[in-house]
C-alpha positions in Angstrom: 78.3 142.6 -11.5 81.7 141.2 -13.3 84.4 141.1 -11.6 86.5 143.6 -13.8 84.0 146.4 -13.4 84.9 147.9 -10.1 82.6 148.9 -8.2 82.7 152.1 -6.7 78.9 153.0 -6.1 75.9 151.2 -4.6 72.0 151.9 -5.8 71.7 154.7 -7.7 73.2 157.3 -5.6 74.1 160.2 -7.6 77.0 160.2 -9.5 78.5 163.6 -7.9 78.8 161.9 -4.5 81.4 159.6 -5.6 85.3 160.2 -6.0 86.3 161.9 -9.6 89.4 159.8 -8.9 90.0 155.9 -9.6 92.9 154.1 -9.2 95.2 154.1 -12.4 98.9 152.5 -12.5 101.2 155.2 -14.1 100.5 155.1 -17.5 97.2 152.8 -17.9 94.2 154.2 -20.1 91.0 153.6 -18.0 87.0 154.7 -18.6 85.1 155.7 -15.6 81.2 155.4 -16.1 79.9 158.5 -14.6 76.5 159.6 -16.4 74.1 157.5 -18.4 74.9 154.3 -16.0 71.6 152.6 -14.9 69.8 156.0 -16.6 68.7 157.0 -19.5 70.2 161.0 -18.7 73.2 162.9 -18.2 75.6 160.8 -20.7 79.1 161.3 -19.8 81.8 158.7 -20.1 85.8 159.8 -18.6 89.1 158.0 -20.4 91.6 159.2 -17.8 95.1 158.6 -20.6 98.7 159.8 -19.7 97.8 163.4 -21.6 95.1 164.4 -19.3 91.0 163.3 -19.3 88.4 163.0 -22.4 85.4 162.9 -22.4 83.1 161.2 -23.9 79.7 162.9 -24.3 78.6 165.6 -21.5 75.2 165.6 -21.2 73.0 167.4 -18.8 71.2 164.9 -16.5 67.0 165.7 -16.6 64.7 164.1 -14.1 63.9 165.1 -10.6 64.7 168.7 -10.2 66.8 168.9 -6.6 69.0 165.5 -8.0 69.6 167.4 -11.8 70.3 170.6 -10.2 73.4 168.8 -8.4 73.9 167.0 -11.0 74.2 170.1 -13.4 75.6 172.6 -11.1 78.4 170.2 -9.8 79.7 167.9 -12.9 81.4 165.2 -11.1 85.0 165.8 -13.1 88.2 167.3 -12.7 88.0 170.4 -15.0 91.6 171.0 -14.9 92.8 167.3 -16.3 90.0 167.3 -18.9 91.4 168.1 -22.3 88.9 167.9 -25.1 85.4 166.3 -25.5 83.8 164.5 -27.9 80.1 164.3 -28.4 77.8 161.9 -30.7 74.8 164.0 -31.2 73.2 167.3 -30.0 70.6 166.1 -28.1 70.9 167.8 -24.7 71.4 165.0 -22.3 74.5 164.2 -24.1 76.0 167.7 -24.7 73.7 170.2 -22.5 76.5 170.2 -19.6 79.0 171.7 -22.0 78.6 175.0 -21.4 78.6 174.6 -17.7 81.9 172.9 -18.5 83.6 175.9 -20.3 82.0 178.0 -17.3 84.0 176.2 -15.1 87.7 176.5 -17.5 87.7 174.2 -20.0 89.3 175.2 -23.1 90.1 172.6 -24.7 88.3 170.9 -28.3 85.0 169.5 -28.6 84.9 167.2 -31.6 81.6 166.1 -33.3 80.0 165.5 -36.4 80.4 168.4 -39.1 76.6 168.3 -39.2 76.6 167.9 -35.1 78.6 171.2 -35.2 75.6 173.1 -37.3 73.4 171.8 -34.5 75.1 172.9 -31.3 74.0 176.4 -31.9 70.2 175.9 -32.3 70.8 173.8 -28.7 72.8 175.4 -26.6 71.8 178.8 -27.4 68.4 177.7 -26.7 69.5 175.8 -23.3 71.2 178.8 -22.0 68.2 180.8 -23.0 66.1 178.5 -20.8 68.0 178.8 -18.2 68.5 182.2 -18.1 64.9 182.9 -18.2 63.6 180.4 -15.6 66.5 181.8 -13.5 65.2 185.1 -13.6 61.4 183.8 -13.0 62.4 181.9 -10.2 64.1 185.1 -8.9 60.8 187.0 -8.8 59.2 184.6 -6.9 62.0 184.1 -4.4 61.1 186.0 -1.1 64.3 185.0 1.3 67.9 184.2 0.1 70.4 185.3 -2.1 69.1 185.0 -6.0 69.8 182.1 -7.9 72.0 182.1 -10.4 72.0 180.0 -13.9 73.9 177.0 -14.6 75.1 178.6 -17.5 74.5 182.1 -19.8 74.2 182.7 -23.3 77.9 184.2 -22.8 78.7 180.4 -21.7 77.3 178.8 -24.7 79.1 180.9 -26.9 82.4 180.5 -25.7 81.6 177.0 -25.8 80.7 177.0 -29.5 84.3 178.5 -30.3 85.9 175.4 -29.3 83.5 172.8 -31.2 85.8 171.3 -34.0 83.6 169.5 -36.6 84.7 166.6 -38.3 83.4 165.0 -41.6 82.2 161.5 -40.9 84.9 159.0 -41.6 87.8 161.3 -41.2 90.3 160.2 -38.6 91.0 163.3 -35.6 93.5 163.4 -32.5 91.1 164.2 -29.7 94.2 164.5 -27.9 97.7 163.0 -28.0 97.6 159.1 -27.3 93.4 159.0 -28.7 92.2 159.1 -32.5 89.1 159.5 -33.4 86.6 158.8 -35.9 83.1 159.1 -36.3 80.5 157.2 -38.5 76.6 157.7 -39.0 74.4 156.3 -36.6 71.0 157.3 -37.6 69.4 158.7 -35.0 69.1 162.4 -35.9 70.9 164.5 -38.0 74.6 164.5 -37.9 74.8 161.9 -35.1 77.4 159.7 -34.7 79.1 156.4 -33.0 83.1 157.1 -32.0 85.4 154.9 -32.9 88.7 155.3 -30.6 91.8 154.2 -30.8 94.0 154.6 -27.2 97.7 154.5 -27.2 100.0 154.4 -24.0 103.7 153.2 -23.6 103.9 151.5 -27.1 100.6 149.8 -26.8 97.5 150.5 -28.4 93.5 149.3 -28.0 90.1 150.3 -29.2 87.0 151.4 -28.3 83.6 151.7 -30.1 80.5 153.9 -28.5 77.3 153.7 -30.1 75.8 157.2 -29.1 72.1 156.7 -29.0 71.8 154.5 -32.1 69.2 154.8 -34.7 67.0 152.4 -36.6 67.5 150.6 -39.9 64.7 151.8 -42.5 63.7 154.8 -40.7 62.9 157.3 -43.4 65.3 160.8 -44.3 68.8 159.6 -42.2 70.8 156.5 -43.9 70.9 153.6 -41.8 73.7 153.5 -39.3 77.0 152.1 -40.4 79.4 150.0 -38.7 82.3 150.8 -36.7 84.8 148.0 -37.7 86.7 146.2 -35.3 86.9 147.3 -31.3 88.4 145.7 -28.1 85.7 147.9 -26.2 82.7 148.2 -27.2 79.7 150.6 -25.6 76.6 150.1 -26.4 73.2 152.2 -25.3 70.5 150.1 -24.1 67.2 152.4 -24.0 65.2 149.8 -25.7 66.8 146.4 -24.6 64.1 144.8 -23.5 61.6 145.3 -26.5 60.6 145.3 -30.4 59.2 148.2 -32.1 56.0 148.0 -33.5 55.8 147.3 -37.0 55.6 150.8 -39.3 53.5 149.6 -41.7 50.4 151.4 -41.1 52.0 154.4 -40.2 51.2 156.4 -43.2 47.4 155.1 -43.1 47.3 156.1 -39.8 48.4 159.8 -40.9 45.9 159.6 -43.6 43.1 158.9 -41.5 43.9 161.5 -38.9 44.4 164.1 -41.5 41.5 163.4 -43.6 38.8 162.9 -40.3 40.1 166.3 -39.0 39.4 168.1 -42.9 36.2 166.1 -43.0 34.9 168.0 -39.7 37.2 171.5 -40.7 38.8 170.5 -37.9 42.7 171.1 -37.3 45.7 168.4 -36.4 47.6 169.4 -33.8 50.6 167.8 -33.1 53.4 168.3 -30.1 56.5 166.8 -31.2 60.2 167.3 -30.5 61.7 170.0 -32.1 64.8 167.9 -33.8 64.3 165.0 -35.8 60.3 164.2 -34.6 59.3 167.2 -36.7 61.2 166.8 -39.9 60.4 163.1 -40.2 56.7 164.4 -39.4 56.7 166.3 -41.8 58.5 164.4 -44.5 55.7 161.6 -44.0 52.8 164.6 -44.4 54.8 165.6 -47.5 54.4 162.3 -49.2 51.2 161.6 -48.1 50.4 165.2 -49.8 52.4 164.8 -53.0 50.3 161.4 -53.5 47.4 162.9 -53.6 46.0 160.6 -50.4 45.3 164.1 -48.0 44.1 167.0 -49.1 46.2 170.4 -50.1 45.8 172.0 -46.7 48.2 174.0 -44.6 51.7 172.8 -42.5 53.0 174.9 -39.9 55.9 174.3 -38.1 55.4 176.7 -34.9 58.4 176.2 -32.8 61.8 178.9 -32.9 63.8 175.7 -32.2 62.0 173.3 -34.4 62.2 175.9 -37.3 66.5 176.5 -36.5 66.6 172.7 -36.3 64.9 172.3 -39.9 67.2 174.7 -41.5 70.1 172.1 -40.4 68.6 169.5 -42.0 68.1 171.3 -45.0 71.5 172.3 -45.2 72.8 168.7 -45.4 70.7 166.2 -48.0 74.3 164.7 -48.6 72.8 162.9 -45.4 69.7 161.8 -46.1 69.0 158.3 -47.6 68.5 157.0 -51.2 64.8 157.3 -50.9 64.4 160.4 -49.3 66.9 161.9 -51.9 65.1 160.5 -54.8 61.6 162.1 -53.3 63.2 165.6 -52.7 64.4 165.2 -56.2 61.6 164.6 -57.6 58.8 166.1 -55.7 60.5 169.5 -54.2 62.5 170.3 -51.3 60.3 170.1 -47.9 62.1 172.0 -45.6 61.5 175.3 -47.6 59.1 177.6 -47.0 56.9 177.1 -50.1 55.9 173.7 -49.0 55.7 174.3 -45.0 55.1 177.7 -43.4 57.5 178.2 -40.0 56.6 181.2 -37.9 58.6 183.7 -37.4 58.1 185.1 -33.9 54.8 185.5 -31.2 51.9 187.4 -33.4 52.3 184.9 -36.1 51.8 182.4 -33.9 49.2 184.0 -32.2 47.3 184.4 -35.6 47.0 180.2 -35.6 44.6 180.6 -33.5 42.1 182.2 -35.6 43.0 180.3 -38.9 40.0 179.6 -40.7 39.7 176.2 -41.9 42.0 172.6 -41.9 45.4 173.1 -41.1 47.9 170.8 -39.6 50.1 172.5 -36.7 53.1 171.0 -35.1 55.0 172.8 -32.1 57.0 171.7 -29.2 57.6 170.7 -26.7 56.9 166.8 -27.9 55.4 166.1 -24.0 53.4 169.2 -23.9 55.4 170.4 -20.4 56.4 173.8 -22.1 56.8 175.4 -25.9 54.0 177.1 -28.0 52.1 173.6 -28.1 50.7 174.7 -24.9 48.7 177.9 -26.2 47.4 175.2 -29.0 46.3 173.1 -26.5 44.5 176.0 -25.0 43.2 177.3 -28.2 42.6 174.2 -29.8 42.0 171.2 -27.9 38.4 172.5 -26.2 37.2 172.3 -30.1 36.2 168.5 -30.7 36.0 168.9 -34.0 40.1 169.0 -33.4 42.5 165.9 -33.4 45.5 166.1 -31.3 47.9 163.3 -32.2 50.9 162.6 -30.0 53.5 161.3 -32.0 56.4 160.0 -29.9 56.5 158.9 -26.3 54.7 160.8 -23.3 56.6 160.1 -20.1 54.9 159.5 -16.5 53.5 162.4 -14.8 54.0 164.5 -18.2 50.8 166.9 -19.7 50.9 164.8 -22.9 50.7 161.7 -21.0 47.2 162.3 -19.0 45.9 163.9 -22.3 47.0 160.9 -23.6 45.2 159.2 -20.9 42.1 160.5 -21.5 41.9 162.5 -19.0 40.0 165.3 -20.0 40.4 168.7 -17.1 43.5 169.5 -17.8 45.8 172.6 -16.2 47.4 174.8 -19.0 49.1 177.8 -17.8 47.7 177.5 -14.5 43.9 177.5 -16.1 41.9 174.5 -15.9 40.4 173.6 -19.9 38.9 170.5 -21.1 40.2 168.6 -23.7 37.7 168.3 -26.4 39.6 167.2 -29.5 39.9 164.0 -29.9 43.4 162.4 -29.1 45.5 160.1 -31.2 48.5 158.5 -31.3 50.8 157.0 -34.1 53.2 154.3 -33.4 56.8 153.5 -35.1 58.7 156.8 -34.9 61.3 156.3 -32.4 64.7 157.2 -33.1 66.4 154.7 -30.8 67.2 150.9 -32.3 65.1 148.4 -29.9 66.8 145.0 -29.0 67.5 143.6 -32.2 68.5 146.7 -33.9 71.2 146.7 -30.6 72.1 143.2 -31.3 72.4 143.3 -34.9 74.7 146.7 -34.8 77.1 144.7 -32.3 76.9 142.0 -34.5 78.3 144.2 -37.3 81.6 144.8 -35.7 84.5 142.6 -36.6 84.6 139.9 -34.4 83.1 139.8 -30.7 84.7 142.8 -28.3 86.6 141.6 -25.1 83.8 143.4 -23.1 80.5 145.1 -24.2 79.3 147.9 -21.7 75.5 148.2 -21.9 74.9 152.2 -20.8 72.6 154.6 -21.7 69.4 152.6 -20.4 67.4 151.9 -17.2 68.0 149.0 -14.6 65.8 146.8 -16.2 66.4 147.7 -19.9 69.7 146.9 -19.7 69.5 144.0 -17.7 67.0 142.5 -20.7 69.1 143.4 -23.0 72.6 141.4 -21.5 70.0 138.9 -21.6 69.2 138.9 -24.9 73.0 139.2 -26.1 73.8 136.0 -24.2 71.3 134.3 -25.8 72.0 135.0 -28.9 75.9 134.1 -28.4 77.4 138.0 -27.1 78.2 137.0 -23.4 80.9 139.5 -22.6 78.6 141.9 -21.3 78.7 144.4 -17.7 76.3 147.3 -16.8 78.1 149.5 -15.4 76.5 151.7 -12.4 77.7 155.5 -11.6 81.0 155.4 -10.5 82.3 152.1 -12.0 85.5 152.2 -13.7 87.8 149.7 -16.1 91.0 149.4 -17.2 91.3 149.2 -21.4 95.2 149.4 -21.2 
């Protein structure tokens, strides 16, 4: 560990058992690393300045229930010096603990993206309807005890949207007196975003850059990210430090096949993916590969609530898609309406799916198969082997999609025991996270080398690779923070 990051943690205890203070001279600007250090979950960053705390990100931390429900419930911050948040994207693990946040008195601003602003909604609604319902189920069950109660409500998430404050990309904002914001694209879903900060304190000033989760160069519908100028800080997320993407090549031929195999046998495609950003880019590549005459003119569904909120943001911005994608919609017709792509409206419309006669291609959530409508498809669909079911992003250990992925073929859906028929495929290339050398070329971008780069966002190992790989290619300024660490920027 460098000497200037200070430790205040050892292994990977959980964040919440640590401090919420660190020392600070009167007057210094400092960031405490308190989420998303050594983890890929529960982003949150703190810059204690002399006008009270920001935030940076606050994500809800998912992984093994009885450590997230601490996590969640108890948000290792001082809710009375927090005074606004800023958030890169709306994925949940780096703005899910915001209504939870509000719950506890905040009132302050959360700044984002205009486009991350049109997200939050579809999100946090849909969080607080999660946990609201399982609250309830859990309740049922429970025998002995006082009930349970939610992390947050609906009325949480609400009162949290009020404050959101969204900000066109490249327009500079004061988060809070002494910090000024901006935000630039970063390519990883819609609206996300990498901060640019600039921290002021007794006549002195420094910067600070934050990556979010960064997206790839080349990926099609969002523009390529774009660089955040010069920094003195520098944050970087390291989910992929240790490893290329496989080359996209094939990726449409791959499509193709699956598509056409599945018609050739009447069979149907069925595919769980994540509800924002996996879906649209799926079905962006079905679109082309229909327009061009290389699948046949069969049926899209889109059978998530979420997934179907989500594509209506993404229609409502093509100012933020890329040349190409642009030039498509243009000239081919716009995707994301209904007349290309059918999105079901509520349970008996998807319940008709299952008796659809003929090819179809049906994509629902969630993208690991551990909840969502995908589940009934499974049940419906997967005993039929004259049905594909292609996996189309990553299927984490001890997840449903992962032993169907497998090959395992008894398989437990809603507490029934089916076996999977369909066959089971899986196409490559779609992550939205850069890999090492997207990492290394984005830092690369900035103007001139920062006096420290802070790899977070990223296991033990992936982040250790990827300080490697830096100081190899001539960054050598590099920590990884742990839960608890904190630094002095001024």
């Amino acid at each position: 560990m460098p000497k200037d990051v200070h430790k205040k943690s050892s292994g990977r205890r959980p964040p919440q058992m640590l401090s919420i203070d660190d020392p600070n001279e009167k007057g210094a600007v400092t960031i405490r690393f308190i989420g998303a250090a050594q983890t890929t979950t529960g982003s949150l960053h703190r810059i204690r300045l002399p006008a009270g705390d920001l935030l940076l990100e606050c994500g809800m931390y998912q992984g093994h229930r009885a450590e997230a429900e601490e996590w969640n419930r108890n948000l290792p911050v001082d809710v009375e010096r927090v005074k606004a948040v800023i958030l890169s994207h709306g994925h949940i693990d780096h703005c899910g603990a915001v209504p939870n946040l509000v719950r506890r008195g905040f009132r302050g601003p959360i700044w984002c993206s205009d486009a991350t602003a049109d997200l939050l909604p579809v999100m946090l609604l849909d969080a607080a309807h999660i946990q609201e319902s399982d609250t309830a189920r859990m309740n049922r069950r429970r025998k002995h005890g006082p009930p349970r109660v939610p992390l947050f409500t609906t009325i949480d998430a609400e009162r949290a949207l009020t404050l959101v404050r969204g900000v066109p990309y490249g327009r500079p904002f004061e988060a809070l007196p002494g910090a000024e914001g901006r935000f630039v694209d970063a390519g990883h879903i819609i609206g996300s975003a990498a901060v640019h900060l600039t921290l002021r304190a007794d006549g002195k000033s420094t910067t600070l850059g934050f990556t979010g989760d960064l997206g790839r160069r080349d990926v099609p519908i969002l523009r390529d990210p774009e660089p955040l100028g010069q920094v003195d800080w520098y944050l970087t997320e390291s989910t992929y430090g240790d490893r290329d993407h496989e080359n996209t090549g094939d990726l449409l031929d791959i499509l193709q096949d699956v598509v056409t195999t599945a018609v050739a046998r009447r069979g149907k495609v069925i595919v769980p993916a994540f509800a924002v950003g996996r879906t649209q880019l799926v079905l962006y590549l079905l679109h082309v590969l229909r327009t061009s005459g290389r699948i046949p003119e069969i049926p899209f569904y889109v059978d998530s609530p979420m997934a179907t909120r989500a594509t209506e943001v993404f229609r409502r911005n093509p100012e933020l898609y890329d040349d190409e994608a642009r030039a498509f919609f243009s000239e081919k017709g716009a995707l994301f309406h209904r007349a290309q792509t059918s999105f079901t409206a509520d349970v008996e419309e998807s319940k008709a799916l299952n008796h659809l006669d003929g090819s179809a291609v049906i994509i629902s959530s969630s993208g690991m198969c551990e909840g969502g409508r995908v589940l009934h498809h499974l049940k419906n669909h997967g005993t039929d082997p004259r049905n594909i079911v292609l996996f189309v992003g990553y299927q984490a250990q001890h997840t449903l999609g992962r032993r169907i992925l497998e090959g395992v073929q008894r398989v437990k859906v809603y507490g029934e025991k089916i076996s999977i028929a369909a066959q089971v495929r899986k196409v490559n290339g779609l992550s939205a996270h850069a890999d090492r050398n997207g990492l290394l070329d984005y830092a690369r971008r900035l103007d001139g080398e920062p006096q420290k780069t802070f790899m977070v966002h990223g296991e033990p190992e992936k982040t250790a690779a990827l300080r490697s790989w830096f100081f190899e290619h001539g960054l050598k300024r590099t920590a990884a923070p742990r839960p608890g660490d904190w630094h002095r920027l001024l």
